[in-house]
Jmol script that loads the backbone (N, CA, C; Angstrom):
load data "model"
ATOM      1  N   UNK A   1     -15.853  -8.528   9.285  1.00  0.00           N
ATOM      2  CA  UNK A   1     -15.385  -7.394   8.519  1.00  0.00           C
ATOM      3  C   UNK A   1     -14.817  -7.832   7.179  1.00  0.00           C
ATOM      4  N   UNK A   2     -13.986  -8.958   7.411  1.00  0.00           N
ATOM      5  CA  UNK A   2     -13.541  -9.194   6.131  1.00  0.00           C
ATOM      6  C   UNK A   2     -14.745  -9.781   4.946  1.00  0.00           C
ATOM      7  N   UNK A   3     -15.930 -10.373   5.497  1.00  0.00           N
ATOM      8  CA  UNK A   3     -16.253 -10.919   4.580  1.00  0.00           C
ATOM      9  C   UNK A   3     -17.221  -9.259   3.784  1.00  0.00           C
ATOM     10  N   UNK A   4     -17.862  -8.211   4.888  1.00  0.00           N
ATOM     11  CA  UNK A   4     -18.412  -7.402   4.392  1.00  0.00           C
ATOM     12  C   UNK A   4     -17.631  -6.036   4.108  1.00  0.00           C
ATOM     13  N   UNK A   5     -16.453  -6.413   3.606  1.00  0.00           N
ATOM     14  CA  UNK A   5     -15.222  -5.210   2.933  1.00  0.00           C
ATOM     15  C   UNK A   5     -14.057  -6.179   2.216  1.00  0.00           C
ATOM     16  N   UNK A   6     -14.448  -7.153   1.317  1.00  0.00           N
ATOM     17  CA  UNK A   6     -13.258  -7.850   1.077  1.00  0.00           C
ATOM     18  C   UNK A   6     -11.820  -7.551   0.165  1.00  0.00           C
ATOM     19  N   UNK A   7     -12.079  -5.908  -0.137  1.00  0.00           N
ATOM     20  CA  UNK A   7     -10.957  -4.981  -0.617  1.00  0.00           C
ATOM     21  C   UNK A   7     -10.020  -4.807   0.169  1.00  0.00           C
ATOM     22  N   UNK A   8     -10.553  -4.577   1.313  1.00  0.00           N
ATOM     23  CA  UNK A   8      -9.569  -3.732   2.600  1.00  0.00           C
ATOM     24  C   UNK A   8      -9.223  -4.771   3.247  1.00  0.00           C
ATOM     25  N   UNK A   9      -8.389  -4.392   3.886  1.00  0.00           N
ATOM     26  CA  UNK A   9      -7.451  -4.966   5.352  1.00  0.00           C
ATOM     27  C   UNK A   9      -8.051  -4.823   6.316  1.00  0.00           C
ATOM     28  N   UNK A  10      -8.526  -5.970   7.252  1.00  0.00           N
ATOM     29  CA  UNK A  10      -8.744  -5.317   8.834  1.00  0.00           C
ATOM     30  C   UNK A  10      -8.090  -5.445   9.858  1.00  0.00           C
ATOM     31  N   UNK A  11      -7.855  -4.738  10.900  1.00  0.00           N
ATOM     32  CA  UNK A  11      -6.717  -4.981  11.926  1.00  0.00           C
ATOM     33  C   UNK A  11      -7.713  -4.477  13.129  1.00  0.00           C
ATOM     34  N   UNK A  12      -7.544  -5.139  14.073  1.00  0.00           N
ATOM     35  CA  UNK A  12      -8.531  -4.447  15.368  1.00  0.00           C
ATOM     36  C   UNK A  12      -7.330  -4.169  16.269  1.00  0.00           C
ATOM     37  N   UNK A  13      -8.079  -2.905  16.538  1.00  0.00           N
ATOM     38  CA  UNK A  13      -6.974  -2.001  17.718  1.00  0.00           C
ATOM     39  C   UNK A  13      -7.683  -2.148  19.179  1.00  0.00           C
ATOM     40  N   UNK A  14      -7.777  -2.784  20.178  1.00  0.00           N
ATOM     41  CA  UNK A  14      -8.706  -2.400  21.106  1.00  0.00           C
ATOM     42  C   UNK A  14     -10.273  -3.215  20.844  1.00  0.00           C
ATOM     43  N   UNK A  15     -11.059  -1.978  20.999  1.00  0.00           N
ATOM     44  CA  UNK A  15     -12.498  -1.994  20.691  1.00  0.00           C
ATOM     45  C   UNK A  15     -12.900  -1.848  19.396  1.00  0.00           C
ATOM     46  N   UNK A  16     -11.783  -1.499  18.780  1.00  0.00           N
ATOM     47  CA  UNK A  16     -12.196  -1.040  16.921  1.00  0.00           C
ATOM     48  C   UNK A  16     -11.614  -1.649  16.633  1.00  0.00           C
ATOM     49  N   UNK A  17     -12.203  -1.446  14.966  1.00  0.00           N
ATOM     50  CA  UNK A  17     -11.688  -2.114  13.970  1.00  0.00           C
ATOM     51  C   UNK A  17     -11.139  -1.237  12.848  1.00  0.00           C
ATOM     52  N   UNK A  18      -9.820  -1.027  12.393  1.00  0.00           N
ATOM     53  CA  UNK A  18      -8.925   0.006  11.516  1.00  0.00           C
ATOM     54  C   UNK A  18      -9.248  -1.032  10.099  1.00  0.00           C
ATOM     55  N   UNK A  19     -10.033  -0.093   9.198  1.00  0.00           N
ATOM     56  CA  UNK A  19     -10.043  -1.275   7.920  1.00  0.00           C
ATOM     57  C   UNK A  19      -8.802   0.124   7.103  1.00  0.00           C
ATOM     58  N   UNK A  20      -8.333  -0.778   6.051  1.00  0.00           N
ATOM     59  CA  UNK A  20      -7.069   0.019   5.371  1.00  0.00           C
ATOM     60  C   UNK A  20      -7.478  -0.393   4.040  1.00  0.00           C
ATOM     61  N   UNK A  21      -6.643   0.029   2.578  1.00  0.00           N
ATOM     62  CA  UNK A  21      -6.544  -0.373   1.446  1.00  0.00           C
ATOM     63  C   UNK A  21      -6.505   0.835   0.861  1.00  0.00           C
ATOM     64  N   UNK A  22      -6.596   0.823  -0.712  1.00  0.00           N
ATOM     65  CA  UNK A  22      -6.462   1.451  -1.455  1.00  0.00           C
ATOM     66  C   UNK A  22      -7.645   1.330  -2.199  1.00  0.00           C
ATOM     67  N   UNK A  23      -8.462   2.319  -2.700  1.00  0.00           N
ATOM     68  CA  UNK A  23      -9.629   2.138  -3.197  1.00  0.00           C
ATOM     69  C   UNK A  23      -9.668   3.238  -4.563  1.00  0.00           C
ATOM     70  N   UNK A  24     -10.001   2.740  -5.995  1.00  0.00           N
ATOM     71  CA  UNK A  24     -10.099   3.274  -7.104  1.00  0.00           C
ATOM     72  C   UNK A  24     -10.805   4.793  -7.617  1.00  0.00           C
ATOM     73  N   UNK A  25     -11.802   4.899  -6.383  1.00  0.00           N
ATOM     74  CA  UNK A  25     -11.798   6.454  -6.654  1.00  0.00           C
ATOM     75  C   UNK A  25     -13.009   6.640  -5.559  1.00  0.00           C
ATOM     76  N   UNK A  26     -13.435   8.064  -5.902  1.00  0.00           N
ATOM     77  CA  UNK A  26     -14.903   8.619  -4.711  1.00  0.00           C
ATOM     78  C   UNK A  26     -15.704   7.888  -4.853  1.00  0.00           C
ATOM     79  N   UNK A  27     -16.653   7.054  -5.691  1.00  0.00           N
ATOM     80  CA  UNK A  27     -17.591   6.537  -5.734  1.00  0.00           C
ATOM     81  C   UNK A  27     -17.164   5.397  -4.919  1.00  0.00           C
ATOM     82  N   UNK A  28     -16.003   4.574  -5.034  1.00  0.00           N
ATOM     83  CA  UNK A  28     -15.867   3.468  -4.122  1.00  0.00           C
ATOM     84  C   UNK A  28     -15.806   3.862  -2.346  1.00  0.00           C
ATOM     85  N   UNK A  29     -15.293   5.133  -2.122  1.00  0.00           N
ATOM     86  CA  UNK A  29     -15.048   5.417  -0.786  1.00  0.00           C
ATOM     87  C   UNK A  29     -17.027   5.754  -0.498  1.00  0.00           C
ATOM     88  N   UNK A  30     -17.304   5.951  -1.563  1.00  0.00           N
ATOM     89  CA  UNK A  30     -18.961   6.571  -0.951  1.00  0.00           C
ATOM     90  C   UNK A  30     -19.728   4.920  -0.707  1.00  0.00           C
ATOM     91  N   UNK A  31     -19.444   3.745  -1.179  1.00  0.00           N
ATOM     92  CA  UNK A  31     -19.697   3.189  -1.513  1.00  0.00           C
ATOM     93  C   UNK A  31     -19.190   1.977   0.517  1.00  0.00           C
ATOM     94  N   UNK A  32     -18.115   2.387   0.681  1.00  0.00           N
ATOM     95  CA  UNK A  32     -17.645   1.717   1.373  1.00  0.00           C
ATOM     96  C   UNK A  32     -18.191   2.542   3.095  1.00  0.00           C
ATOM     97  N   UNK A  33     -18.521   3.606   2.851  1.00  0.00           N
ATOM     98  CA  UNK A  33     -18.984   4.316   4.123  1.00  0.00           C
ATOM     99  C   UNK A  33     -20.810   4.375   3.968  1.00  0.00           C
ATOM    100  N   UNK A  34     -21.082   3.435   2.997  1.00  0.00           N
ATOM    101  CA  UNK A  34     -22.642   3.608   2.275  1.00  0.00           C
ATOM    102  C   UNK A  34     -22.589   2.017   3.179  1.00  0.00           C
ATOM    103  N   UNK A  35     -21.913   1.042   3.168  1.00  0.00           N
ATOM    104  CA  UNK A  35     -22.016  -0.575   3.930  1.00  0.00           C
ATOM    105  C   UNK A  35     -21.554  -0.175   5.256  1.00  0.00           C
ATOM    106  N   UNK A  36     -20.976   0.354   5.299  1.00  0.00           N
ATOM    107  CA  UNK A  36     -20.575   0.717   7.115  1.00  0.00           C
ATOM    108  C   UNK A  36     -22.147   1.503   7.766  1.00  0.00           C
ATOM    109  N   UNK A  37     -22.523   2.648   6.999  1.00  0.00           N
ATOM    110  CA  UNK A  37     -24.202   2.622   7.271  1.00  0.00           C
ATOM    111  C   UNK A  37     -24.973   1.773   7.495  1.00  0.00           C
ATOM    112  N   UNK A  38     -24.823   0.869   6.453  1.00  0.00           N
ATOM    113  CA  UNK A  38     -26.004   0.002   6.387  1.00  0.00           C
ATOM    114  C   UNK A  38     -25.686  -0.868   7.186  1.00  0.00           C
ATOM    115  N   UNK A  39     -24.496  -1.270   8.036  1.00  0.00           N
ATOM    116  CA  UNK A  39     -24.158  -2.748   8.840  1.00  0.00           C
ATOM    117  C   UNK A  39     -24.293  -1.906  10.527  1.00  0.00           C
ATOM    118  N   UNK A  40     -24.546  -0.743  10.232  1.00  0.00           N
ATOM    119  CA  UNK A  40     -25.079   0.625  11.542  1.00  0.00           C
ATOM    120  C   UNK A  40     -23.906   0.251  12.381  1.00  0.00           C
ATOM    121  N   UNK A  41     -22.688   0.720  11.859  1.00  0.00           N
ATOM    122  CA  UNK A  41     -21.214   0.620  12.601  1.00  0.00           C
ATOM    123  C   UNK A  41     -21.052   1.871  12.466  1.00  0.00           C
ATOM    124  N   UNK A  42     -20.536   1.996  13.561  1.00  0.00           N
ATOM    125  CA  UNK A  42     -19.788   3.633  13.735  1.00  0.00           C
ATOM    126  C   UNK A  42     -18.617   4.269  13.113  1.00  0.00           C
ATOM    127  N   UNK A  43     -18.370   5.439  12.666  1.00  0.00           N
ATOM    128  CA  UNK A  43     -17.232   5.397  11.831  1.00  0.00           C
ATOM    129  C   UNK A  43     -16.510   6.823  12.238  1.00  0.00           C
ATOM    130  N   UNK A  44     -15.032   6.800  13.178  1.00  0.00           N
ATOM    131  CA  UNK A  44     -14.234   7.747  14.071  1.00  0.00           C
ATOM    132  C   UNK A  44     -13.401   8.679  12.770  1.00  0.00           C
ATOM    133  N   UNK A  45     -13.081   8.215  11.711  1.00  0.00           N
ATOM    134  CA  UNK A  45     -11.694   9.028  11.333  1.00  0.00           C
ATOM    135  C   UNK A  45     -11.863   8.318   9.588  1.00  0.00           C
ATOM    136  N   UNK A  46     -11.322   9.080   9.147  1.00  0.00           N
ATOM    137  CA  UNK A  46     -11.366   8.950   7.680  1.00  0.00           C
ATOM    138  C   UNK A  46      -9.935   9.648   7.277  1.00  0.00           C
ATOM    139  N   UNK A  47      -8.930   9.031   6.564  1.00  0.00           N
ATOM    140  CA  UNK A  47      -7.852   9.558   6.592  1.00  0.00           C
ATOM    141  C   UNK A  47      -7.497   9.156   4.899  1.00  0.00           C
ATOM    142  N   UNK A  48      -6.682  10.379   4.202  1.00  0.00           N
ATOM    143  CA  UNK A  48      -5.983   9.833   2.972  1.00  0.00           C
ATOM    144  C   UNK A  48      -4.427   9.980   3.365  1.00  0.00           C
ATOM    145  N   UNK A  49      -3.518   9.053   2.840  1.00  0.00           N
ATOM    146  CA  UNK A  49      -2.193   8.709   2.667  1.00  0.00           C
ATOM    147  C   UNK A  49      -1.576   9.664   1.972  1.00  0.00           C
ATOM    148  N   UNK A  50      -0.779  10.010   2.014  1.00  0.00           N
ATOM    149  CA  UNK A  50       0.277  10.476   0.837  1.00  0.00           C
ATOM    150  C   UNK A  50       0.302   8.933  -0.169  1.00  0.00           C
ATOM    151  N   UNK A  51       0.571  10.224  -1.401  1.00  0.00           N
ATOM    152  CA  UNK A  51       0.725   8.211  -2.590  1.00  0.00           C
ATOM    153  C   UNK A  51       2.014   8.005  -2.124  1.00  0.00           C
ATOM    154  N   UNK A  52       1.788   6.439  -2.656  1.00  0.00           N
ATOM    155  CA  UNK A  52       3.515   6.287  -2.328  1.00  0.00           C
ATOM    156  C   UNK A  52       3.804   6.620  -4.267  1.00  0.00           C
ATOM    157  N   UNK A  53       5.453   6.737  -4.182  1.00  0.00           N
ATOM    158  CA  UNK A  53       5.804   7.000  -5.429  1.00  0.00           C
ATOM    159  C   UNK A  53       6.489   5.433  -6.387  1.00  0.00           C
TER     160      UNK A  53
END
end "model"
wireframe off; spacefill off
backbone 0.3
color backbone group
């Protein structure tokens, strides 16, 4: 995971894998669920943060 998302954080919970970070805008999130396609990994939950201040 780390080498094919090296923006994000990975932490495995269980059977999954929780990747985290902060990413610069939509094209990068389309971009990051566009390699999770292509590596044919499954993908449960998509969540945004409150910003921090």
């Amino acid at each position: 995971m780390r080498r094919a998302f090296p923006a994000l954080r990975a932490e495995t919970r269980g059977t999954d894998t929780v990747l985290s970070g902060t990413l610069p805008d939509h094209a990068a999130l389309y971009g990051v669920l566009a390699q999770l396609e292509a590596l044919g990994l499954g993908l449960l939950e998509v969540r945004r943060l409150p910003d921090r201040p």
